[in-house]
N, C-alpha and C positions, 0 to 999 in steps of 0.2 A: 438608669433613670430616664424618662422621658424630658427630651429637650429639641427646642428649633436651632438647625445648627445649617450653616451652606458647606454645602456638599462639594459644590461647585460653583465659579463664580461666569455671569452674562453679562457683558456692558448692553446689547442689547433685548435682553429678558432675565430680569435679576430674578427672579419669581421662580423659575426655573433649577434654577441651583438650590433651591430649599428644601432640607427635609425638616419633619417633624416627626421621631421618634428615639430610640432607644440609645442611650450615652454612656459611655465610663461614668463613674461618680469620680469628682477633681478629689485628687490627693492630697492626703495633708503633709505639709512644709514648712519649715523655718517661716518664721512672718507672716503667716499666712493662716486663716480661718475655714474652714469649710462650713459652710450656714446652709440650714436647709431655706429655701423662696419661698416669700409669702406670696408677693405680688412683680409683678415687672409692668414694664412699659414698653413703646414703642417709639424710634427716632429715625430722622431721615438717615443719620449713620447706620441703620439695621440696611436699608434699603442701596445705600452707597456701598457697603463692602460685600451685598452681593452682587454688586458691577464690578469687584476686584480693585475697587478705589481703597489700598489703604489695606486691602485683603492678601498678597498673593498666594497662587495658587500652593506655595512649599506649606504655609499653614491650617491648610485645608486637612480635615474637617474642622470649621470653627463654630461652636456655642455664637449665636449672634445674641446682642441684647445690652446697653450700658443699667438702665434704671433697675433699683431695687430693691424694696424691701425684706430683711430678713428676719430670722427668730434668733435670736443670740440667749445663749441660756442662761446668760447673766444680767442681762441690758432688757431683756424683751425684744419687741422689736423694733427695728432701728434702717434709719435711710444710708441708704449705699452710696458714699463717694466711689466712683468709676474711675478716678484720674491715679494713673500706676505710673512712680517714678520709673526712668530707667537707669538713673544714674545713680550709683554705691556713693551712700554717705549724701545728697541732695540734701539740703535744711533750706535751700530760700524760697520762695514761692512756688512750688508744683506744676505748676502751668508752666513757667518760663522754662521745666527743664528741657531740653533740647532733645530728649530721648522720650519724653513720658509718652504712656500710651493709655488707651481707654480699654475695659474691661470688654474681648470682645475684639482687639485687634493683637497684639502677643499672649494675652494669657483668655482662655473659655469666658464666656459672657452669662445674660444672667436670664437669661430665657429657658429656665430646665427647672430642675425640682431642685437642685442642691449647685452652689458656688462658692467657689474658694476667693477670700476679701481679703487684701493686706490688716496687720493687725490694727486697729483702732481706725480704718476707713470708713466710718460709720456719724450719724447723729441719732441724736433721740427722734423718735417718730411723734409727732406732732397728734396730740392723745383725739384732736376733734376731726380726724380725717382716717377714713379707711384706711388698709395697709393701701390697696390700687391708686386714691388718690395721692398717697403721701409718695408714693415710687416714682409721681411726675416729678418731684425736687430732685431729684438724683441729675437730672441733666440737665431736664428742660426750664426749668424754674434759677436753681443755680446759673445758667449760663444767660436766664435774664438778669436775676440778683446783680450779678459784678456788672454787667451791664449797666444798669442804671446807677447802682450804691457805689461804682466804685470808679468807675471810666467816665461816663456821662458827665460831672461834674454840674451837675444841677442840684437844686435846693427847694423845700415847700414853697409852691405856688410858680416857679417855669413851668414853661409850657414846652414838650415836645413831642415828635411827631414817632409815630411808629406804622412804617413799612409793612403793607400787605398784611391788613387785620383776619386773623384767623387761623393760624399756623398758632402751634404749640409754643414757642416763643414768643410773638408777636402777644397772644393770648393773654400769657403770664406779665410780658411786661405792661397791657394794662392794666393787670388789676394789681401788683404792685404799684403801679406807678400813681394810679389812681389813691390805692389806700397811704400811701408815703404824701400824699397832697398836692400833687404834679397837676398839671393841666394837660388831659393825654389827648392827642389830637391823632388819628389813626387813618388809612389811606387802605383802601381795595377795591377790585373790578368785581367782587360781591357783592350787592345791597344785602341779601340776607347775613354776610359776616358783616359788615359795616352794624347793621341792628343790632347784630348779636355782642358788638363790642361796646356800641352806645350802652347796651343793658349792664355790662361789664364794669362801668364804671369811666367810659371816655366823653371827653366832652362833646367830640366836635366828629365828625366821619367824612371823607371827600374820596371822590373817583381818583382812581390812580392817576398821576399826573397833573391830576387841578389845581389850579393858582388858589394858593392859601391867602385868607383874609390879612396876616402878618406875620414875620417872620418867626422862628422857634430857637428857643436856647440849644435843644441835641434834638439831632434823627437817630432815630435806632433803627439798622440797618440791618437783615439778613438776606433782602432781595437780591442784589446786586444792580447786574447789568440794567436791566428796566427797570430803576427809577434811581441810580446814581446820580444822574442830574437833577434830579429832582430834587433830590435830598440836598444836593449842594443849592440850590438856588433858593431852598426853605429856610437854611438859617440864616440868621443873625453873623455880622461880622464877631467875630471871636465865639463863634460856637462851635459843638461840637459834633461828630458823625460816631457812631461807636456802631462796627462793622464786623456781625461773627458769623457771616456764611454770605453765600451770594449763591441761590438757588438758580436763578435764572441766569447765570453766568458771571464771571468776573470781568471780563472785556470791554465794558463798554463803549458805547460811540464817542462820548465828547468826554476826556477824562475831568474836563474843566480844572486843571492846574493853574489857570491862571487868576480864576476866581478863587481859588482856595489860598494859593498867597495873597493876594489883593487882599481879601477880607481874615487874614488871618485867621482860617478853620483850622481847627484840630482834626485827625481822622486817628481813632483809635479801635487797632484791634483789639477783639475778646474772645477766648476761648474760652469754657467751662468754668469752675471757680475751685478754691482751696476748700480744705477742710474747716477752715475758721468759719470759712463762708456760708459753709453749708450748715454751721450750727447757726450760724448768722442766720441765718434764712427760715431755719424751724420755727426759732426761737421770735422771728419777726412773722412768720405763718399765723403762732399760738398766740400771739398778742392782738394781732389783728381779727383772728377768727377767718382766714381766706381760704377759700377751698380750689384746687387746680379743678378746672372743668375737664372733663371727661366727655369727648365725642360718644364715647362707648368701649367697654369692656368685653373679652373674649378669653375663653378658658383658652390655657395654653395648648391643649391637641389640637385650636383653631388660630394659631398662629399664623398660617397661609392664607386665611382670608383675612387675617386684621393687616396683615403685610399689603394685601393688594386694595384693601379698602383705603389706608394710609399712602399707597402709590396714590390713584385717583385720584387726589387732591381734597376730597369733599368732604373735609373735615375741621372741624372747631374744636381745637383744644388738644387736645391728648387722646391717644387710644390705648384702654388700659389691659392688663393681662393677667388675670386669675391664674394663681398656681395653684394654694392650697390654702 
């Protein structure tokens, strides 16, 4: 079967270690489905484990790819939870367990024509959205979801602030935030993403780093390093920071500890979301009528260029991936 899998991993030329072609089809196993692909996506994790983050070389060749749409011959088709326990017998929250892994880091990912899904890892596919769009929920959308529905601890009509508009995160959690009836107030060194967020559903857009008119109930966090101060000097005493990546680095210069006791912030990680979540998510998509934006679509035998278009930065939204 035709799939994008790393060959090999580059910290400094991840692009490099990528092929796109010819794969075992995955086995079938105890708990485990093999589904032919409708659609997939693209995340900065495709890009990170071919730098070997998360990758090592003993499980090379790996299928890259978390997002998924599949055809289940009983369901139709249905959105791919990515998150794989690794612990026998796990029942509490999926995320917490200390082992789990994403589809794509111990078991083949979902960038090829056919993947193997643990049994019932799946939601219904949200009926007013192509399979391409609906594949953006698998990661990028879910790991806004618990973001805001679950961490953030905000309510209709807070206002908060969301970090570096225009990433596939950033993206989703305005127009959740906005359709949930948030006041989304969004920050970027892009005036063209800053527009493109305002159109989105945000109220307010500011240059990265600029003193906000008043304080925010939560910053939603995936930058990091350049603009962790920031974020903390935006809220409100007793709010809150909800932090699921730090692209520009986790180190920052001023950790500001002392502001964050003084004013009593909250700082909560987030990773990805549960299964509940993700039907949580469909089921709040189809009510709303939201549709994930799509930078743009690419048949899967062009996987190496949607990988390097998604390096370059210059994108809004998601980049989606036509299987079949």
């Amino acid at each position: 079967m035709l799939a994008a899998y790393a060959e090999t991993v580059s910290a400094d030329d991840p692009l490099s270690g990528l092929v796109v072609g010819e794969r075992p089809q995955p086995e079938q196993r105890d708990g485990w489905t093999v589904l032919p692909v409708v659609a997939a996506g693209l995340n900065h994790h495709d890009l990170w484990s071919l730098r070997g983050v998360g990758l090592p070389q003993e499980r090379l060749p790996m299928i890259l790819g978390c997002d998924a749409v599949v055809r289940h011959p009983e369901h139709g088709e249905v959105v791919v939870l990515p998150v794989v326990t690794g612990t026998p017998g796990w029942a509490d929250d999926i995320t917490l367990d200390p082992r789990r892994s994403l589809l794509s880091e111990l078991h083949q990912g979902t960038l090829a024509e056919r993947v193997a899904v643990p049994d019932g890892h799946w939601a219904p596919r949200p009926d007013h959205l192509s399979a391409v769009e609906a594949a953006a929920l698998s990661t990028t959308w879910l790991t806004a979801y618990r973001m805001l529905f679950r961490n953030a601890a905000v309510r209709p009509g807070d206002t908060v602030l969301v970090q570096g508009a225009g990433g596939g995160v950033a993206t989703a959690l305005v127009q959740l935030g906005a359709a949930a009836g948030l006041n989304v107030w969004v920050t970027s060194r892009d005036e063209g993403k800053a527009e493109r967020a305002l159109g989105l559903g945000a109220q307010q857009a500011f240059a990265t780093g600029e003193r906000l008119p008043a304080r925010v109930d939560a910053v939603l966090e995936s930058v990091g390093a350049a603009t962790w101060s920031h974020s903390v000097n935006a809220l409100r005493p007793g709010g809150t920071i909800v932090i699921c990546g730090a692209t520009s680095g986790d180190a920052p210069e001023r950790a500001e500890l002392t502001k964050i006791f003084f004013k009593q912030l909250r700082v909560v990680g987030s990773t990805m979301g549960t299964l509940a979540e993700l039907r949580q998510l469909c089921s709040f998509v189809t009510a709303t009528a939201l549709r994930p934006v799509l930078d743009r679509t690419y048949p899967l035998d062009r996987t190496a260029e949607a990988l390097a278009q998604l390096e370059s930065g210059h994108v809004v939204g998601k980049i989606g991936i036509e299987v079949a």
